[in-house]
N, C-alpha and C positions, 0 to 999 in steps of 0.2 A: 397244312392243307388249305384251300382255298376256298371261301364261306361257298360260294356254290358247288364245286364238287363234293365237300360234307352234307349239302341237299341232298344231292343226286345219289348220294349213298345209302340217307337214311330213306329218300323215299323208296327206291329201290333195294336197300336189303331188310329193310325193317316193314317194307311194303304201309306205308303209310303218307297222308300228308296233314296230319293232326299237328297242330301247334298248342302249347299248352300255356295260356297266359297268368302270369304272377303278380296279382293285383291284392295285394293285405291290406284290408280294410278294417281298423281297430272297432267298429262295428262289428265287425260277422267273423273274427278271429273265435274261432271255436273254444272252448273252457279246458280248462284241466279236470281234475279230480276234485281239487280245493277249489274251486271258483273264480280261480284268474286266467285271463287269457293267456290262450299258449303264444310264447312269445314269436316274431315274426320271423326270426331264421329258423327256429325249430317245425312254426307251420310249413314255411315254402321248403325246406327242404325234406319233411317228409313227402308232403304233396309228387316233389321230384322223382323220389326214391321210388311213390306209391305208381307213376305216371310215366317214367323213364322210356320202358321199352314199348311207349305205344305211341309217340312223339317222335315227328320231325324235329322239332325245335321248340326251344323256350321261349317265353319272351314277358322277361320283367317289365314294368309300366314303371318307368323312373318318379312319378311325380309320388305314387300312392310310397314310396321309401323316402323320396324326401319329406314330404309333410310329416313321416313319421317320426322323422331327425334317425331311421334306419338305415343310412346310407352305405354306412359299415359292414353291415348285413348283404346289403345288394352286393357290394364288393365280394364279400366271403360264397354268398349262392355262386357266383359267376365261376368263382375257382372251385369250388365244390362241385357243379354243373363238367367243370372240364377234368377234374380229376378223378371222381367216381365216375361218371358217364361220357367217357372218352369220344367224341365224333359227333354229340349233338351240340348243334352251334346255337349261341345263344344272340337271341336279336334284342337291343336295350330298346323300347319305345319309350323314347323321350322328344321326338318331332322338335329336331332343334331348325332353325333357320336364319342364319344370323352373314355377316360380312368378313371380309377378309383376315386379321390377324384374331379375333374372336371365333369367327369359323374354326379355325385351327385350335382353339385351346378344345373347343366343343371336342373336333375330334378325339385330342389327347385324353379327355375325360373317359368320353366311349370305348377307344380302344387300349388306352394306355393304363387307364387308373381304374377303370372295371371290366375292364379284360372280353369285353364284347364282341361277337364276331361279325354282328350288324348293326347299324343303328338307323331306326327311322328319323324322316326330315323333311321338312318344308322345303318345298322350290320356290315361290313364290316372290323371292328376292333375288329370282335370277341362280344361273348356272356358277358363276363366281362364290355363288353363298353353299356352293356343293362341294366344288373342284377340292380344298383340301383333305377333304374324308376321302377320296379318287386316289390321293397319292399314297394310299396305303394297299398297296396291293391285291394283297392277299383277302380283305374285309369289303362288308358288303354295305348296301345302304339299299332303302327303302326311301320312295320319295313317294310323297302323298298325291294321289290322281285323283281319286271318286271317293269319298269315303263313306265310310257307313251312314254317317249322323247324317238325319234330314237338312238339316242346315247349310251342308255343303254345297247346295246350288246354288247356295247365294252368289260364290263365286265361280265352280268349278264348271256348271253349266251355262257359264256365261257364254255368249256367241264370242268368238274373234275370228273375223276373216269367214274362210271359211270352215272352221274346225270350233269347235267349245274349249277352254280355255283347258279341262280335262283332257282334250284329245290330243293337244299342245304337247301338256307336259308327257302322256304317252309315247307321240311319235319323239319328241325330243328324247326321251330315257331309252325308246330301243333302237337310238340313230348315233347322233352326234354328241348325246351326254357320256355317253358308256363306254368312260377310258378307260375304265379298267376291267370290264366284262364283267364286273357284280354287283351289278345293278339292277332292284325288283321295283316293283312297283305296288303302294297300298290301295285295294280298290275292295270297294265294301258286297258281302255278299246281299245286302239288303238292294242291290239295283242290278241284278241280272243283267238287265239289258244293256246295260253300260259295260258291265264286265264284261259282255261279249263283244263291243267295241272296244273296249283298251286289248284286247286278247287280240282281235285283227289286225290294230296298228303296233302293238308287240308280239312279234306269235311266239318268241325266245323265252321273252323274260319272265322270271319268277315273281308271282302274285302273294305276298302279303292279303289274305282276305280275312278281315274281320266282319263282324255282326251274325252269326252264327249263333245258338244258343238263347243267352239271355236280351240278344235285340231282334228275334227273329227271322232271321235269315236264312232260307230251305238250301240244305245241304245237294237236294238233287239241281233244282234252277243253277246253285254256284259252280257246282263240278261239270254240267252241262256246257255252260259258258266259259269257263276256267281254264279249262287241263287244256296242255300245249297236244302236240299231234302226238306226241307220245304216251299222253295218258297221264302225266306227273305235273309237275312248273305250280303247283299252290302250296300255301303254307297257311292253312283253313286255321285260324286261331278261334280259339275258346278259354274263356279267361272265367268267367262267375259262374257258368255253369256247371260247370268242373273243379274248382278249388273248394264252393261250399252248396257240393250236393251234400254234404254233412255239416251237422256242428255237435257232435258228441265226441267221447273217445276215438270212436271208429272214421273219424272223417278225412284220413288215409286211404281208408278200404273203399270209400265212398266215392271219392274221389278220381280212384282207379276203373269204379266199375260205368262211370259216367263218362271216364275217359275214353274204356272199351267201345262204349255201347257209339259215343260218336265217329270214333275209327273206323269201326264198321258198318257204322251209315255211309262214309266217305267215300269206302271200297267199295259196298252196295253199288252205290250213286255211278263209282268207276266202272264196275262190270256192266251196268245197263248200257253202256256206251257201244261197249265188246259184243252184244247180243244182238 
């Protein structure tokens, strides 16, 4: 199936647009019994187990597995993710951006060697540094517009022409980048107002939104701005404040009930729309 119709499915029969981010931090790795941490596949895939049916989609942070020399594990969550929890598609955030025949090994990594059904990416070196993650059909890509972090204006709100160098890569991702029609866009819920400009010059495309949670991003402002005329098209990620609302034994159960409680802020946030 094709990373967006696996959206379209989960947002519509699981009635959700919560993303679950997989960010293991040997810091905040919660304890065992004896006092070692729980090790990093056993955390994230209970977290999965505990979080499954209240998720859009996953989405591991490639860099917090490699620092860990856990890459093996990312590997194993990713098939784990597709074979106990059949139809949630897992998106790697690894923002790769690179050039031609490296381009292409990236992609082979994302899709081929950890089995990812999306993966996020810089544009910023030009449509050429996209095109071969494009030749995979069926898979999706995520290219950075607005992001969360305050930093981003450095670049993203720079004037060109007459458009901000954000609203560029917008109109380009819901025009002439998108050969293979699975293509979203990252835009951070910490800037409303910008979401609701990339949301105009894409009204199709699916929105990657992070800062929700632990960077403060109001769940009603991003769903306001967000959802396509359907009422669906976001993939609202939470990553810290859901994997360690716990650090005891229970911070599975914990984990679950921080997951609910945002799911139904989301749907909340959706019905006021309807009213």
């Amino acid at each position: 199936m094709k990373f967006i119709d696996q959206l379209e499915a989960r947002w519509t029969g699981s009635d959700t647009m919560l993303c679950v981010g997989l960010d293991p931090n040997p810091a905040r790795l919660p304890k065992t019994a004896s006092g070692a941490a729980v090790p990093v596949y056993d955390f994230c895939r209970d977290i999965i187990d505990a979080t499954a049916d209240t998720v859009c989609a996953f989405k591991p942070q490639f860099a917090y597995f490699a620092a860990m020399r856990e890459l093996d594990a990312l590997e194993r969550l990713t098939a784990y993710i597709h074979e106990r929890h059949p139809g949630i598609p897992v998106i790697l955030d690894a923002k790769r951006g690179d050039i031609g025949s490296t381009a292409r090994a990236y992609a082979v990594e994302a899709f081929e060697v950890y089995g990812a059904d999306a993966v996020t990416l810089s544009p910023y070196m030009g449509f050429d540094t996209v095109e071969p993650y494009l030749e995979y059909e069926d898979k999706g890509v995520f290219l950075l517009c607005r992001t969360s972090n305050p930093g981003g204006a450095d670049i993203e709100m720079l004037q060109a022409g007459e458009r901000k160098v954000f609203e560029h890569v917008a109109a380009n991702a819901s025009e002439r980048w998108n050969t293979n029609g699975e293509m979203g866009l990252v835009v951070g819920a910490t800037f409303p107002g910008e979401l609701a400009a990339v949301r105009r010059l894409a009204p199709k495309l699916p929105f990657l939104v992070p800062g929700i949670g632990a960077q403060g991003g109001d769940i009603n402002a991003a769903v306001r701005a967000g959802v396509t005329s359907s009422g669906w098209g976001m993939v609202i990620n939470s990553s810290r404040a859901v994997i360690y609302a716990g650090n005891g034994p229970d911070f599975a159960d914990a984990a679950r009930a921080k997951a609910i409680e945002t799911r139904d802020a989301i749907r909340a946030a959706q019905a006021s729309l309807k009213a």
